[in-house]
C-alpha beads as a LAMMPS data file, in Angstrom:
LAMMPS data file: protein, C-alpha beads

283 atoms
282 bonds

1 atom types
1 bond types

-500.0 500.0 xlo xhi
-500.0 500.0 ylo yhi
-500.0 500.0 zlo zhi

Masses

1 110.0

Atoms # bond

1 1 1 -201.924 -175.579 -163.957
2 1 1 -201.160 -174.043 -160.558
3 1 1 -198.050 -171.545 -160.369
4 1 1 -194.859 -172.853 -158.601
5 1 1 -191.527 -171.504 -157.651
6 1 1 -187.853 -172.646 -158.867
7 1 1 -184.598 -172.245 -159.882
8 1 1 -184.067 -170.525 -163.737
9 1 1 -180.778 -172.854 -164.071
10 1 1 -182.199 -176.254 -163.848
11 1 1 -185.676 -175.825 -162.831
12 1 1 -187.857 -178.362 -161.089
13 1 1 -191.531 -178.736 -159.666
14 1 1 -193.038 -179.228 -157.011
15 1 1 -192.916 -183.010 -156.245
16 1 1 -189.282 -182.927 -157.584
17 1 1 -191.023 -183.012 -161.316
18 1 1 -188.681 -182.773 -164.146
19 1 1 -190.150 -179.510 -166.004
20 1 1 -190.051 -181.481 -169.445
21 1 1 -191.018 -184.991 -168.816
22 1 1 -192.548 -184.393 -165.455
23 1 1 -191.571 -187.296 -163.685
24 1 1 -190.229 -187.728 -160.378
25 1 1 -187.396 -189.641 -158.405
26 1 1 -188.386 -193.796 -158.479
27 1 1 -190.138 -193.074 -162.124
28 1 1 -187.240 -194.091 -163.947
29 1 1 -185.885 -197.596 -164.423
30 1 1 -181.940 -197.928 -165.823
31 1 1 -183.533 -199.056 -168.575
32 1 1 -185.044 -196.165 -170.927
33 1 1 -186.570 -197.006 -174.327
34 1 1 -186.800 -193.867 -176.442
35 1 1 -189.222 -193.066 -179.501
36 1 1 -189.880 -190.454 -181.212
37 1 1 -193.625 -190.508 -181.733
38 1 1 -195.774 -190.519 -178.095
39 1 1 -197.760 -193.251 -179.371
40 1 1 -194.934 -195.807 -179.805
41 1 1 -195.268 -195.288 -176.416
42 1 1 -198.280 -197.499 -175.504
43 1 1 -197.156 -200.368 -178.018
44 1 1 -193.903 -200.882 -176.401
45 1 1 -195.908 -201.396 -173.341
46 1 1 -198.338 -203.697 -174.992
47 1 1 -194.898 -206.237 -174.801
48 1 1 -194.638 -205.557 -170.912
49 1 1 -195.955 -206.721 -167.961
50 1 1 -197.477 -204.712 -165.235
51 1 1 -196.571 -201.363 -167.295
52 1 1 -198.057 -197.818 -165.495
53 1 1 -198.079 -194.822 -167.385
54 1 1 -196.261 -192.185 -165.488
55 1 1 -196.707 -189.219 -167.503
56 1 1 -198.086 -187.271 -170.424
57 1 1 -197.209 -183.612 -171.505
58 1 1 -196.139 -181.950 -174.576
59 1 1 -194.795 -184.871 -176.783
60 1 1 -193.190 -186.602 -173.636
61 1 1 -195.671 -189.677 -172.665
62 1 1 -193.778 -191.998 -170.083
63 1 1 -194.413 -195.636 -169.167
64 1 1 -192.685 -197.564 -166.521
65 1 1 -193.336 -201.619 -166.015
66 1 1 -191.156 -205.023 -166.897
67 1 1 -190.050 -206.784 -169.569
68 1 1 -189.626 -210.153 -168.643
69 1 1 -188.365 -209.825 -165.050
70 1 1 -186.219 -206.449 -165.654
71 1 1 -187.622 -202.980 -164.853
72 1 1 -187.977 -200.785 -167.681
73 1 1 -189.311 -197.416 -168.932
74 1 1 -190.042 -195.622 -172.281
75 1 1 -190.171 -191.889 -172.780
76 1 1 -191.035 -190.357 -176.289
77 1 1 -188.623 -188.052 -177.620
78 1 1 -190.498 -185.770 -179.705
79 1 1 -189.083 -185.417 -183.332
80 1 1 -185.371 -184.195 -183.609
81 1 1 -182.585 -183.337 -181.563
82 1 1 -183.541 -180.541 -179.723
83 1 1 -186.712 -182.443 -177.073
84 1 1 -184.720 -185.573 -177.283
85 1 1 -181.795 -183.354 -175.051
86 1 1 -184.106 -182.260 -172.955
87 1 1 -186.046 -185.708 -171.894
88 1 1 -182.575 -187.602 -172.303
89 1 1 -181.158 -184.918 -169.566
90 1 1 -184.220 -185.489 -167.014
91 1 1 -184.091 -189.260 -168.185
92 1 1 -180.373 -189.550 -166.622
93 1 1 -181.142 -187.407 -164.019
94 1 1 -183.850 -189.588 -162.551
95 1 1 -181.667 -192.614 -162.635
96 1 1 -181.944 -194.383 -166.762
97 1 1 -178.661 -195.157 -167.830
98 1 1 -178.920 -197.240 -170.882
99 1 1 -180.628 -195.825 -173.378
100 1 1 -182.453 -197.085 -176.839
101 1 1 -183.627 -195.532 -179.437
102 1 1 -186.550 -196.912 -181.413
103 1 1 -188.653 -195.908 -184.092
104 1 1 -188.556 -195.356 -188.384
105 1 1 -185.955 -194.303 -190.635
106 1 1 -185.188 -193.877 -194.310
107 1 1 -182.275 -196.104 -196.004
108 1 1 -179.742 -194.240 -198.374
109 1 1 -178.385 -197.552 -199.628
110 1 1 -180.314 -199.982 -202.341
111 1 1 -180.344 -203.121 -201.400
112 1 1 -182.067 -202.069 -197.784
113 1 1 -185.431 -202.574 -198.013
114 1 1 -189.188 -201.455 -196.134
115 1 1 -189.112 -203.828 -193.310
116 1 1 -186.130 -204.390 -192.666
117 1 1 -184.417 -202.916 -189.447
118 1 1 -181.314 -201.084 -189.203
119 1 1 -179.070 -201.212 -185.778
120 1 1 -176.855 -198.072 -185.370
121 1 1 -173.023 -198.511 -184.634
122 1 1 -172.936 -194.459 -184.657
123 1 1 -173.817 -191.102 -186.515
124 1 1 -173.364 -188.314 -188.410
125 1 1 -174.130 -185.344 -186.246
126 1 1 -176.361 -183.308 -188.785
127 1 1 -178.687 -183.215 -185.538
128 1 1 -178.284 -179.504 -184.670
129 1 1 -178.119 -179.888 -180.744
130 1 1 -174.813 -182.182 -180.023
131 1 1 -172.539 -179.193 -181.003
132 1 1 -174.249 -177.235 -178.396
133 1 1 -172.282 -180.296 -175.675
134 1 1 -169.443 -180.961 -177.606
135 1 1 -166.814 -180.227 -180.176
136 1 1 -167.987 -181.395 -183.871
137 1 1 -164.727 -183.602 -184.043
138 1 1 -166.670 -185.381 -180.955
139 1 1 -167.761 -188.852 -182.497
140 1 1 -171.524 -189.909 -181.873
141 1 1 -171.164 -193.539 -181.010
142 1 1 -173.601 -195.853 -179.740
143 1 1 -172.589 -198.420 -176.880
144 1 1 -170.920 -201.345 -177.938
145 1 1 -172.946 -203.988 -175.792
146 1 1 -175.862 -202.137 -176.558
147 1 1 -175.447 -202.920 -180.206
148 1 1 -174.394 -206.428 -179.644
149 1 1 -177.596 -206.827 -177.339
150 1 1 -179.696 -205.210 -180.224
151 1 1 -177.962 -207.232 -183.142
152 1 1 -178.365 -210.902 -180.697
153 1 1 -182.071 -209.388 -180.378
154 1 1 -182.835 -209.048 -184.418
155 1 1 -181.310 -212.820 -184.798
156 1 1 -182.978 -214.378 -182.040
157 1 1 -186.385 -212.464 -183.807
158 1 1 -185.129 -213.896 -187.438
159 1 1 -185.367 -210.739 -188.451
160 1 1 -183.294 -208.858 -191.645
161 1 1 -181.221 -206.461 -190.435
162 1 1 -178.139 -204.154 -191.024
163 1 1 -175.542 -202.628 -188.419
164 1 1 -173.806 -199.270 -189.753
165 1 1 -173.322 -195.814 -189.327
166 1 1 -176.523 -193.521 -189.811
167 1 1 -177.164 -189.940 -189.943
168 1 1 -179.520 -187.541 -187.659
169 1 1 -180.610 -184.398 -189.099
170 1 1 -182.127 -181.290 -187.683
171 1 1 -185.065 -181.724 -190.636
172 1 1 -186.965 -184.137 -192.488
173 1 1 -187.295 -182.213 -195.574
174 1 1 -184.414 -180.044 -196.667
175 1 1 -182.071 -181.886 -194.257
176 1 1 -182.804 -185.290 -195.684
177 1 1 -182.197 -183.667 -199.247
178 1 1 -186.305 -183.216 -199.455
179 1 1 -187.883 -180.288 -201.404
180 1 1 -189.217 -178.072 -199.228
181 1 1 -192.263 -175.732 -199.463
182 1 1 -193.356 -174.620 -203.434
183 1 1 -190.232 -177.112 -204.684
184 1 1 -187.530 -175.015 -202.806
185 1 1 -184.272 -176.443 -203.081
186 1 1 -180.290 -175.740 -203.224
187 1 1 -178.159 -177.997 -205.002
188 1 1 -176.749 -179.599 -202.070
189 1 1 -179.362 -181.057 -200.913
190 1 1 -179.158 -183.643 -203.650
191 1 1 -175.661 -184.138 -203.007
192 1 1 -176.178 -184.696 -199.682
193 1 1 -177.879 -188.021 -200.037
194 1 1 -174.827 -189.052 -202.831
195 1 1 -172.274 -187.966 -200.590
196 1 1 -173.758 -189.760 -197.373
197 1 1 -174.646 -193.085 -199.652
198 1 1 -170.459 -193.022 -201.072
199 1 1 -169.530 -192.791 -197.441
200 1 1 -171.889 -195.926 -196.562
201 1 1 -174.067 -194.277 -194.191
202 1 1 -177.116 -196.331 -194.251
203 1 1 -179.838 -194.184 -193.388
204 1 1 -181.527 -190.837 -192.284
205 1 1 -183.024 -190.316 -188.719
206 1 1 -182.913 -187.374 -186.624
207 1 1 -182.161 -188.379 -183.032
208 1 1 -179.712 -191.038 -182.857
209 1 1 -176.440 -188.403 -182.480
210 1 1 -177.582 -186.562 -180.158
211 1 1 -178.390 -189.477 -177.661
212 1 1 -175.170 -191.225 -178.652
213 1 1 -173.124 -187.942 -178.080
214 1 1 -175.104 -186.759 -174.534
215 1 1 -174.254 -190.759 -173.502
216 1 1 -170.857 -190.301 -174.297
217 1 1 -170.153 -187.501 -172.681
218 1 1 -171.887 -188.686 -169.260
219 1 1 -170.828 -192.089 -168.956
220 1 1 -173.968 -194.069 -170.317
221 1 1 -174.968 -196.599 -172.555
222 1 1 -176.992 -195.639 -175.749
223 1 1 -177.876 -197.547 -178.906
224 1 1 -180.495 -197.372 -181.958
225 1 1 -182.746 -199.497 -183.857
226 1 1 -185.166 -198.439 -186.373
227 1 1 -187.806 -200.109 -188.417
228 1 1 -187.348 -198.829 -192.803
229 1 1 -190.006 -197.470 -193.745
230 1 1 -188.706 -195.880 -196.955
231 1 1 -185.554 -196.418 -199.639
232 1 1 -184.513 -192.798 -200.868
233 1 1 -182.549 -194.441 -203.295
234 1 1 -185.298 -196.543 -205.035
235 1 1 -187.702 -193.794 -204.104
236 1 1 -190.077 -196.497 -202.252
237 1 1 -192.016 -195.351 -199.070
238 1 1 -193.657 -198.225 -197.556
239 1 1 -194.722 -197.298 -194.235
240 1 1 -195.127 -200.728 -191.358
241 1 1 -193.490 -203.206 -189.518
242 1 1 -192.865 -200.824 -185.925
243 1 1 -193.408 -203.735 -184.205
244 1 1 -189.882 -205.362 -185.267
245 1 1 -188.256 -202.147 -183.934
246 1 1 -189.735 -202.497 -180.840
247 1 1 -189.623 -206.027 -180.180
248 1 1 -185.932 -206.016 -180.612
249 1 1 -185.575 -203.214 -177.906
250 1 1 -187.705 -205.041 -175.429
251 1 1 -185.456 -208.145 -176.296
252 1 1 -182.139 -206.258 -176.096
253 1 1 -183.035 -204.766 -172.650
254 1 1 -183.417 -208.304 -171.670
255 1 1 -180.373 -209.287 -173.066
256 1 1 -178.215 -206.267 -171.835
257 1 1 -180.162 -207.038 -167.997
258 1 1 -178.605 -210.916 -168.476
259 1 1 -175.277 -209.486 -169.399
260 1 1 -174.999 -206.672 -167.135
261 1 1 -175.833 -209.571 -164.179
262 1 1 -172.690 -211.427 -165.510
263 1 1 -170.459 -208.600 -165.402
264 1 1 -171.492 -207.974 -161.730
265 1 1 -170.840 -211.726 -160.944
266 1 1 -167.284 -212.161 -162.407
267 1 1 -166.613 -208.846 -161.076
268 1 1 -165.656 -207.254 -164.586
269 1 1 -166.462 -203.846 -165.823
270 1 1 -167.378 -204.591 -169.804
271 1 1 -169.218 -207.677 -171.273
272 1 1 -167.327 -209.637 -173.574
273 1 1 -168.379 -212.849 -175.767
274 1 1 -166.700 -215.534 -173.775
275 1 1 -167.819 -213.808 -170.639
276 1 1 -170.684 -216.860 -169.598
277 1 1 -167.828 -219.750 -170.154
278 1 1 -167.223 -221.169 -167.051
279 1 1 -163.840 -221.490 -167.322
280 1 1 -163.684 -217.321 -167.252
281 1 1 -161.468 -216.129 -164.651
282 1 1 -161.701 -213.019 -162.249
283 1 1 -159.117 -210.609 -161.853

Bonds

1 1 1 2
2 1 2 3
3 1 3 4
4 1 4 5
5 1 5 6
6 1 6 7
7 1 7 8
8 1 8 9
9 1 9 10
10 1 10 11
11 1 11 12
12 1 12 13
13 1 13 14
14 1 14 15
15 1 15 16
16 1 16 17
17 1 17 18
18 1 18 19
19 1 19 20
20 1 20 21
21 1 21 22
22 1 22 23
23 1 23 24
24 1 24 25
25 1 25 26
26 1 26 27
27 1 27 28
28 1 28 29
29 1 29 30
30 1 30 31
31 1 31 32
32 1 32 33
33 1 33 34
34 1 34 35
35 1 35 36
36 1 36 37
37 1 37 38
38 1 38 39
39 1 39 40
40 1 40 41
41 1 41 42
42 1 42 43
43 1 43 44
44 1 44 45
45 1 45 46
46 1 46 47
47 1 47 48
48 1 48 49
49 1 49 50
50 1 50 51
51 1 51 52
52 1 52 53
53 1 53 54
54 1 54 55
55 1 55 56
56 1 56 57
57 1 57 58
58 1 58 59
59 1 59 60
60 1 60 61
61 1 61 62
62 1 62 63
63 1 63 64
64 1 64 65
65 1 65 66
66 1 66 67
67 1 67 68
68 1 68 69
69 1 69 70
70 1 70 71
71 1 71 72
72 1 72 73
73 1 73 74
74 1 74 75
75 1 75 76
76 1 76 77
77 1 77 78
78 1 78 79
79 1 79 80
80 1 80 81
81 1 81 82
82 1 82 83
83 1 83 84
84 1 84 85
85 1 85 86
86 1 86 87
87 1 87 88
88 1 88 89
89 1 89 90
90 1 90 91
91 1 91 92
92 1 92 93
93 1 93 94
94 1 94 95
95 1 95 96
96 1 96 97
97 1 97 98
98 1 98 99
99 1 99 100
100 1 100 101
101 1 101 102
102 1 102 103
103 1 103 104
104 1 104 105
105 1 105 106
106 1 106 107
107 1 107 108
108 1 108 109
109 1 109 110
110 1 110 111
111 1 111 112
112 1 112 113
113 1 113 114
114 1 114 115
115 1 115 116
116 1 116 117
117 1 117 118
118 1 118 119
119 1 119 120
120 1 120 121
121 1 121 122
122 1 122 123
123 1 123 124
124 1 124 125
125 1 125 126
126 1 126 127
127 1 127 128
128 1 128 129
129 1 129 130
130 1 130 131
131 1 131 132
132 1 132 133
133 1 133 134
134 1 134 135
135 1 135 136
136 1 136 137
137 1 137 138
138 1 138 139
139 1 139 140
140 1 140 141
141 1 141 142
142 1 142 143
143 1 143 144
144 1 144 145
145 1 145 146
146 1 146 147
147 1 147 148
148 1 148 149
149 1 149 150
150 1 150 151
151 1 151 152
152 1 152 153
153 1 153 154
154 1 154 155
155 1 155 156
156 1 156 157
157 1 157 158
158 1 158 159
159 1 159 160
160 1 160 161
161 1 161 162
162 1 162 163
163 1 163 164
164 1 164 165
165 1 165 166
166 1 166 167
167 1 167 168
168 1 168 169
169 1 169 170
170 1 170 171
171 1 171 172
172 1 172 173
173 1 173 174
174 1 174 175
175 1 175 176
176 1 176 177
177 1 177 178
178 1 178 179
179 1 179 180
180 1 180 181
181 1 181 182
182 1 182 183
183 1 183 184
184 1 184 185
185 1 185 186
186 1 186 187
187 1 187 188
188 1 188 189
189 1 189 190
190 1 190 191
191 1 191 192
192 1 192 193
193 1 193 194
194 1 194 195
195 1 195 196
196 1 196 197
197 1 197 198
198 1 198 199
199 1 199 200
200 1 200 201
201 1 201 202
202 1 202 203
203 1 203 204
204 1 204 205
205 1 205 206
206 1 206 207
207 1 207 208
208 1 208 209
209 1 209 210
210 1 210 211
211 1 211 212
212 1 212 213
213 1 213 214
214 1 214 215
215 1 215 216
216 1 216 217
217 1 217 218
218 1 218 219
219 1 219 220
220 1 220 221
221 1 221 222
222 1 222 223
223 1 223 224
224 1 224 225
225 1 225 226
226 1 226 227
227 1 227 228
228 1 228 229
229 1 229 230
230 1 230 231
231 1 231 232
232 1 232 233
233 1 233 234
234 1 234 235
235 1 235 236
236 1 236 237
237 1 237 238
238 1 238 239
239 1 239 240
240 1 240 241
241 1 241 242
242 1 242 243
243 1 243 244
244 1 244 245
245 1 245 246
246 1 246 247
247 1 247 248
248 1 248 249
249 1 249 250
250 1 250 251
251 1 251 252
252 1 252 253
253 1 253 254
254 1 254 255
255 1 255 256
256 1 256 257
257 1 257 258
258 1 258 259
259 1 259 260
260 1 260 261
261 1 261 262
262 1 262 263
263 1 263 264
264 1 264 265
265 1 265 266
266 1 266 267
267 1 267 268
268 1 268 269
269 1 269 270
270 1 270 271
271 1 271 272
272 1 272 273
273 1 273 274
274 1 274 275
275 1 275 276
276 1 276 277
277 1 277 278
278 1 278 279
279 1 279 280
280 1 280 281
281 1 281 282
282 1 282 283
């Protein structure tokens, strides 16, 4: 790698490369799918047409292309909250500004089961980055229409699903109430799981909060879906079935593109249900 010159406070390359994700200005499409895992990457572009890979370092690999007719990109995060900050920041910077999250996740509650796919309506901020933006009282709340796109996406796919509240943690094994190393443990790791499963969180991710709170707090769209893979609860770990994640992103982005085209048409600011009836009036 050749030496270059920049800033301290928000560096950037030569090229105008973001130093994380190192991609440049027209990169970027608004819409931004984001796993964790780099090569979720390539099979959310298996969907598209036309897709380019724009990037690869660290655990950022970036692909732009279309789904459908709409312009979209997909960024991997990187595991927990901490890289998902860093590409999110770049992301918005370089023009995304709706946001989903796909990938895996653990349910807390029994009767979810390995397969099925769980949309996020918000969550807990266990994620150890979003207090660094925000005060802890700040909710971490996904988009409404990007939930609605992602919930019309599971039933036009026939696919089981569950809309809730989940919670991001800063670590997969003591954080999700795990043993760690040699069987270390405290007792509240246990409880954690109890306490989350009486307050109906459904599951245990680790980057949903902190995309929900840095969308929040700039003004952009963010929501969440994530293929089971394992029941805590019923202590089941059956690991498939990506694919439904990710081809209810790719739908939704469709979705939110048809929606977002309606809102510029009848001249409104927010998509609501009645918003394609004819009889809708402008203001």
């Amino acid at each position: 790698m050749k030496n270059w010159k920049s800033n301290a406070s928000k560096p950037v390359m030569d090229e105008g490369l973001q130093y994380h994700i190192r991609c440049k200005e027209g990169d970027i499409e608004k819409y931004v799918l984001l796993p964790g895992d780099p090569d979720r990457v390539d099979l959310i572009a298996e969907e598209w047409r036309e897709p380019v890979k724009i990037a690869n370092y660290r655990e950022h690999r970036t692909f732009s292309g279309k789904v459908g007719d709409v312009g979209i990109s997909a960024c991997s995060t990187g595991a927990g909250g901490g890289s998902t900050a860093s590409a999110f920041e770049e992301l918005a910077t370089l023009g995304g500004d709706t946001f989903l999250r796909v990938g895996t996740t653990a349910a807390i509650q029994e009767h979810i089961s390995p397969g099925d796919v769980i949309i996020s309506s918000g969550a807990v901020r266990h994620d150890g980055t979003s207090h660094y933006y925000v005060d802890d009282r700040y909710p971490a709340s996904a988009h409404y229409e990007a939930t609605a796109a992602l919930v019309e996406a599971a039933e036009q796919l026939g696919y089981r699903y569950h809309v809730g509240v989940s919670c991001s943690t800063a670590s997969w094994y003591c954080g999700q109430g795990r043993s760690g190393f040699q069987g270390y443990e405290q007792t509240f790791f246990k409880d954690k799981v109890k306490d989350l499963k009486n307050a109906r969180v459904l599951n245990f991710e680790m980057e949903a909060a902190t995309i929900f709170t840095l969308a929040g707090l700039y003004g952009l769209r963010a929501g969440s879906v994530c293929t089971v893979v394992a029941n805590r609860i019923r202590d089941e770990f059956i690991y498939g079935g990506v694919e439904k994640s990710i081809r209810v992103a790719n739908l939704a982005v469709q979705i939110l593109a048809e929606w977002d085209q309606l809102k510029q048409g009848r001249k409104k600011d927010y998509w609501f249900p009645s918003i394609s009836d004819k009889e809708t009036t402008t203001n």
